[in-house]
N, C-alpha and C positions, 0 to 999 in steps of 0.2 A: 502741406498740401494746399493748392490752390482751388478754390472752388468753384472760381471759373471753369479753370478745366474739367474738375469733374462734373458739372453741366455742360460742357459743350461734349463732352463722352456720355452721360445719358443721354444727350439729345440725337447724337452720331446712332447709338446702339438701337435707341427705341426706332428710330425711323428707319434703320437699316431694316429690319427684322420684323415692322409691320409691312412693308412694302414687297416682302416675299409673299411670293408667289405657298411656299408651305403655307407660310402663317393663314393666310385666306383657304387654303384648301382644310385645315386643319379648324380654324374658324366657322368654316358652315358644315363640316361633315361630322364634327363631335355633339353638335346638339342633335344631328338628326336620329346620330345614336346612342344617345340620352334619353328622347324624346321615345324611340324603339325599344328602350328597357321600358319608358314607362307604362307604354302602350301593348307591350306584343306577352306581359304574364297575364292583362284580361282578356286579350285578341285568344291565346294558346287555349283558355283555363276554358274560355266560351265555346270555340271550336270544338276541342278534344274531348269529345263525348263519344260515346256506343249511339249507335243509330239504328232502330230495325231489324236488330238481333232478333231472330224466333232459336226458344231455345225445349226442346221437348225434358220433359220433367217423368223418372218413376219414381214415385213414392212406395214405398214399401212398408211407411211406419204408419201412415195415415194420419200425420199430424204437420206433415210441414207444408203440403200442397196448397189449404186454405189463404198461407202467409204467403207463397209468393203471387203476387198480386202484379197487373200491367202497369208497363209506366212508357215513358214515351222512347227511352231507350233499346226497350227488351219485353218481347210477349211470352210467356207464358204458356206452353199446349200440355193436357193431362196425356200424357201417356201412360198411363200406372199399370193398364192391362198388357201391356206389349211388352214380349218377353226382353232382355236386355241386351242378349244375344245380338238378340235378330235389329234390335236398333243399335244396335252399334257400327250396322254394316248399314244401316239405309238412313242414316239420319240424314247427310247429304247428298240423296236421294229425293228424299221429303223435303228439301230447301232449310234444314234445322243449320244454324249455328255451332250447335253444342247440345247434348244429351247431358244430364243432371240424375244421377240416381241416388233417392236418399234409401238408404240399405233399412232395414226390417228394427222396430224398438229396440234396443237393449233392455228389457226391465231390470234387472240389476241392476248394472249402471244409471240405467235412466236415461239415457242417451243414443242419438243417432252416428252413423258414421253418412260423409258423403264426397261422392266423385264426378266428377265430369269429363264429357268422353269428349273431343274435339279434333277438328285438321289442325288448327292453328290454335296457340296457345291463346287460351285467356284471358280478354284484357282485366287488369286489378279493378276498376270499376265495377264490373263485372261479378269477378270471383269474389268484392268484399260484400258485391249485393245478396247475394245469394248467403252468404257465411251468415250475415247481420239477420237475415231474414229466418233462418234455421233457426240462430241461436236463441231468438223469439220466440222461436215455435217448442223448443227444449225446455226453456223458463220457463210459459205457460205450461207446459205440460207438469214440469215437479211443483210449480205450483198448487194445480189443481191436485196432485198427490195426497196435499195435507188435509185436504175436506177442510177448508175453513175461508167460511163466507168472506166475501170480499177478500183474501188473501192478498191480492193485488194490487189490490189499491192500498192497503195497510205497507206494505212493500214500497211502495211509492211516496206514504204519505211520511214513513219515517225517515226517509232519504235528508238530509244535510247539505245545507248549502251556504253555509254561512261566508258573508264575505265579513271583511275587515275595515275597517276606515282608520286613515292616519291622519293626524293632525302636526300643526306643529306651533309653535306657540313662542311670540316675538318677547321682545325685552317688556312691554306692557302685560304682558300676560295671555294678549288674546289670540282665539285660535283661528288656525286656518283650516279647513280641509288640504291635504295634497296629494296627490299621486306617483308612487316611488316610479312607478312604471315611467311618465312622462320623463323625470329625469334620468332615468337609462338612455332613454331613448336620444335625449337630447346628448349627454353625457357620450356616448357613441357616434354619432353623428360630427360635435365639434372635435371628437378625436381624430375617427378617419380624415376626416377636412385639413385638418391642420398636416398629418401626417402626408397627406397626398401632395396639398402644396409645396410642402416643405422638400419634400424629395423631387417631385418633379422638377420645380424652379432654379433647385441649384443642379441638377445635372445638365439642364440649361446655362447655369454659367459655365459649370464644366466644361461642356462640347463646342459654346462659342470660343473660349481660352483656346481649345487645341486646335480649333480650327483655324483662326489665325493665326498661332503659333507654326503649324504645317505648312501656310501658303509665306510664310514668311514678313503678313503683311505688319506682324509688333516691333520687327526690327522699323519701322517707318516712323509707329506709334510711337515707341519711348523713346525717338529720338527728339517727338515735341512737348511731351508730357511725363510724366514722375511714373514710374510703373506703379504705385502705388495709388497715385492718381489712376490708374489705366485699369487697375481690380478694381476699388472700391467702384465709379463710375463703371464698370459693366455691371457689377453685381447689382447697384440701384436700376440701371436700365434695362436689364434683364428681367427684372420685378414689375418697373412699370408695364412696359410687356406683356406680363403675366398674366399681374391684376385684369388690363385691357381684355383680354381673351377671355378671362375669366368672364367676365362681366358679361360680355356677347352671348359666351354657351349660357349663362344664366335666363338671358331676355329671350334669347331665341328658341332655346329646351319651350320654355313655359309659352313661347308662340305659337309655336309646332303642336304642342302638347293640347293647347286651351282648343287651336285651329281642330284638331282631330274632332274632339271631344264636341264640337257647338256643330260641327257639318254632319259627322256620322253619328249622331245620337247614340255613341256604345257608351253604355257605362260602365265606371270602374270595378272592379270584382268589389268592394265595399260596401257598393251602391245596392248587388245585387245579394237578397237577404239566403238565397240557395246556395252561393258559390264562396258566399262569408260563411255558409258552413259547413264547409268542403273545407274551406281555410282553416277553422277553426277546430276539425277532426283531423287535421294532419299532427303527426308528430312533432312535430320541428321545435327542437331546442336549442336555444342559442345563449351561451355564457352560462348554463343554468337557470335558466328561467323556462318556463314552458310561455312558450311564445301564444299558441294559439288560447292559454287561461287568460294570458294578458290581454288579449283580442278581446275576449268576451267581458271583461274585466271595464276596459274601458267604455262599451257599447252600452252594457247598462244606464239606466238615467242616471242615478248616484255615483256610477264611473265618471261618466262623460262630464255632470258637474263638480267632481275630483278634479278633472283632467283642464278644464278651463277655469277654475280655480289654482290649479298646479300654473299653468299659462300667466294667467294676469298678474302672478304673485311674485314671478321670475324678475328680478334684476335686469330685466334685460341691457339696460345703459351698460353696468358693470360689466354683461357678460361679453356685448361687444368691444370696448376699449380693452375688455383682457383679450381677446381673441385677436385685433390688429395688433394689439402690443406685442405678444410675446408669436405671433404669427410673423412680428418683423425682426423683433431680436434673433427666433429660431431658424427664421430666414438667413441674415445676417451673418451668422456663427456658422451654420452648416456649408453655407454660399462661399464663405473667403475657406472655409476646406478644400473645396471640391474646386476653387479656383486655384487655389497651391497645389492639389494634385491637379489638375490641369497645365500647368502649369511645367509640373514635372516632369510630364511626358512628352510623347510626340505623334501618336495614336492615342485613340480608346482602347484597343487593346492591351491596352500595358497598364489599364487602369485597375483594373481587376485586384490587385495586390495592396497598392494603394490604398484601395479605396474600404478594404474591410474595415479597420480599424474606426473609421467614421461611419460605415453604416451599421454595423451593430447595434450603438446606441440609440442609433433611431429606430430601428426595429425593437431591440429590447421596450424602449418606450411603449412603443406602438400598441406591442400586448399587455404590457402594465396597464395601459390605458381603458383594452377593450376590457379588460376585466374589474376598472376600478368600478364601476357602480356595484359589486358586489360588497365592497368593505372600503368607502373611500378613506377613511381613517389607519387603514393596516398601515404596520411600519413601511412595506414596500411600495407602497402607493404615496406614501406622505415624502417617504426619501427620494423615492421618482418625481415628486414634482418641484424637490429641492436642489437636486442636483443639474447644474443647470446643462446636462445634451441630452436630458431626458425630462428636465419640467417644461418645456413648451407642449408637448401635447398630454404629459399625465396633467399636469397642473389643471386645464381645461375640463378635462375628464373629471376634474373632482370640483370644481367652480358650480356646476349645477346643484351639487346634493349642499352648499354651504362651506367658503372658507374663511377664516379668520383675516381680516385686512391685514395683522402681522405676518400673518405665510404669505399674503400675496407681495408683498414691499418686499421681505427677506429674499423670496425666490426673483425677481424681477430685479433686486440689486446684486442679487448673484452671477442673472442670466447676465447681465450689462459688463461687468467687471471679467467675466469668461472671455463676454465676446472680443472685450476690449483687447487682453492680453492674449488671446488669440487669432483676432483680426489683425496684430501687432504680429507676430510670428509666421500666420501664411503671409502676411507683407513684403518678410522677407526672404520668404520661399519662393513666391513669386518674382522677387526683384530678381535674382536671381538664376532662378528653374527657364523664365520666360526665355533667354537668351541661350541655354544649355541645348545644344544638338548633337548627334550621333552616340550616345550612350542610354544606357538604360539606368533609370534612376532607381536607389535602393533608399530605406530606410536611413540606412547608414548616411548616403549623400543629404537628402534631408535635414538630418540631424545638424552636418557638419557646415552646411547652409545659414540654419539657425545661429550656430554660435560664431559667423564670421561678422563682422563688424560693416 
């Protein structure tokens, strides 16, 4: 291969492809909805409140009516004397929202029951305010059952909250604070990234292969360059490309984003300390972790100086050179695939078939990954970042919690020797497939591709 040529084909590919008209449209309208993910869950979370709800309340037990108290969402009116009947026919009559009747003590039990009567269902703000408020008013009540002073506070005082501190301790002996949290976080983040790139970029080579393979315009190419010269140079120029766009949604998300934030003074749901715990009483689990303990976890002082400790402590040199490195081998190896099945065909349509066989292992990867911060040592997490069409994004995924410089040479001299002998093999599929018209290509052709000389 001559290297000329393939510089004068990344220079052909990249200028072609920034000078589209896509590219520019797909350049300024992906930040602005990046910029709208980051912006529109404080915009929604601020908005979407109950507003001016009047909601008529019968108490029948005589203990829960004290608890619900006004707030700026919802008033409160005592109805207790009004038969239940008769308001259930006039509460929107009366301008009421919703009627609320808490049914008569159970002493046995020790407990109420409760319903609300409404046109339109209940918003869950709503229906949890009122649940939360009851269930206050039930506690204090079996509380007070037991005759014993201060009960409540005793209740309160023997409550448990113990948090945890992790260390971790270098070849000198000395310790760190660190926060496993942070490296989830991260550890996830460099997965997703790498897996997005990696797919996105080569289906890009992909569709540029068949696309000038359908207009006919490769029969012109190879007849001044080596087809192999003619993949390898798109698949680099494809990349720079990439990178390029990458780079712009980058600057321009965080211009958009910073822009919003310094003209309309909203701030982040973060910022504000009621809607961080709104955040923090939702459920939401993710991988097995309880996301919203991690939240509170890090907010603490002793979290946060965990967590900026966890920060300064990170490698971070290592963990960028591992991240362009095998971000370009996984590149590379997936790229001259998805350029031999390009290659193959003569639509997208026909890629389908193809193309399983290489996306699997990307996706297998994908989930190995989001779950290695759970056990980044498990055998299937350690063989996922060995194997090399599956260690370019587990490998990442386990680079934040600590890997031996041995796994990292062994898997990156794995990834190279892959890609080598399979950059070598779509070469020839390519040299090949690129000129193949009116048939539909099978495994079987493939193969037989392979082994012609």
């Amino acid at each position: 291969m001559k290297m000329r040529n393939i510089k004068t084909i990344i220079s052909r590919e990249y200028l072609t492809r920034v000078k589209k008209k896509s590219f520019l449209l797909t350049t300024f309208l992906v930040p602005v909805l990046f910029a709208a993910m980051c912006i529109l869950p404080s915009v929604i979370m601020f908005m979407a409140k109950d507003t001016g709800k009047q909601v008529a309340v019968i108490d029948q037990s005589g203990i829960v009516l004290p608890y619900l108290t006004d707030s700026e969402s919802v008033d409160y009116t005592d109805y207790s004397s009004e038969p239940v009947d008769e308001m259930k026919n006039r509460f929107e009559e009366l301008g009421l929202d919703a009627v609320v009747v808490v049914s008569p003590l159970d002493t046995a039990a020790r407990t109420v029951s409760v319903a609300s009567y409404s046109a339109k269902p209940l918003s869950m703000e709503l229906k949890e305010g009122v649940q939360s408020k009851v269930n206050d008013a039930v506690e204090d009540y079996r509380l007070a059952l037991y005759d014993i002073t201060d009960l409540k506070q005793i209740m309160e005082d023997v409550k448990a909250d113990v948090s945890m501190s992790t260390y971790t301790l270098d070849e000198s002996g000395e310790e760190k604070i660190t926060s496993s949290e942070v490296y989830m976080i991260i550890s996830m983040v460099l997965s997703i990234i790498i897996y997005m790139f990696i797919a996105m970029f080569s289906g890009m080579v992909m569709q540029s292969v068949i696309e000038e393979k359908a207009s006919r315009v490769v029969e012109v190419l190879v007849s001044s360059v080596k087809a192999t010269e003619l993949m390898f140079g798109k698949i680099i120029g494809v990349a720079c490309v990439a990178l390029t766009q990458f780079f712009l949604w980058i600057v321009l998300t965080l211009i958009l984003v910073g822009g919003f934030s310094a003209f309309s003074g909203f701030d982040s749901i973060m910022g504000d300390p009621e809607q961080t715990e709104q955040m923090m009483e939702m459920p939401a689990q993710m991988g097995g972790v309880d996301m919203a303990e991690m939240t509170a976890a890090m907010q603490e002082e002793d979290g946060m100086g965990a967590v900026l400790s966890t920060l300064r402590d990170i490698n971070w040199a290592q963990m960028i050179i591992a991240f362009v490195i095998y971000f370009a081998l996984g590149y590379l190896l997936y790229a001259s695939f998805f350029a031999a099945i390009g290659s193959a065909v003569e639509n997208e349509a026909d890629t389908n078939q193809l193309q399983m066989p290489v996306t699997v292992p990307l996706l297998l990867a994908f989930f190995i990954a989001i779950y290695a911060f759970n056990a980044p040592d498990s055998p299937i997490v350690w063989w996922g970042s060995m194997i090399p069409f599956t260690s370019p994004i587990v490998m990442l995924a386990r680079i934040p919690f600590g890997v031996p410089m041995w796994e990292l040479i062994l898997s990156i001299a794995l990834l190279v020797a892959t890609f080598i002998a399979c950059g070598w093999a779509s070469a020839k599929i390519y040299k090949i497939g690129i000129l193949m018209f009116g048939k539909k290509t099978t495994f079987k052709d493939l193969w037989k591709w392979l082994r012609q000389n």
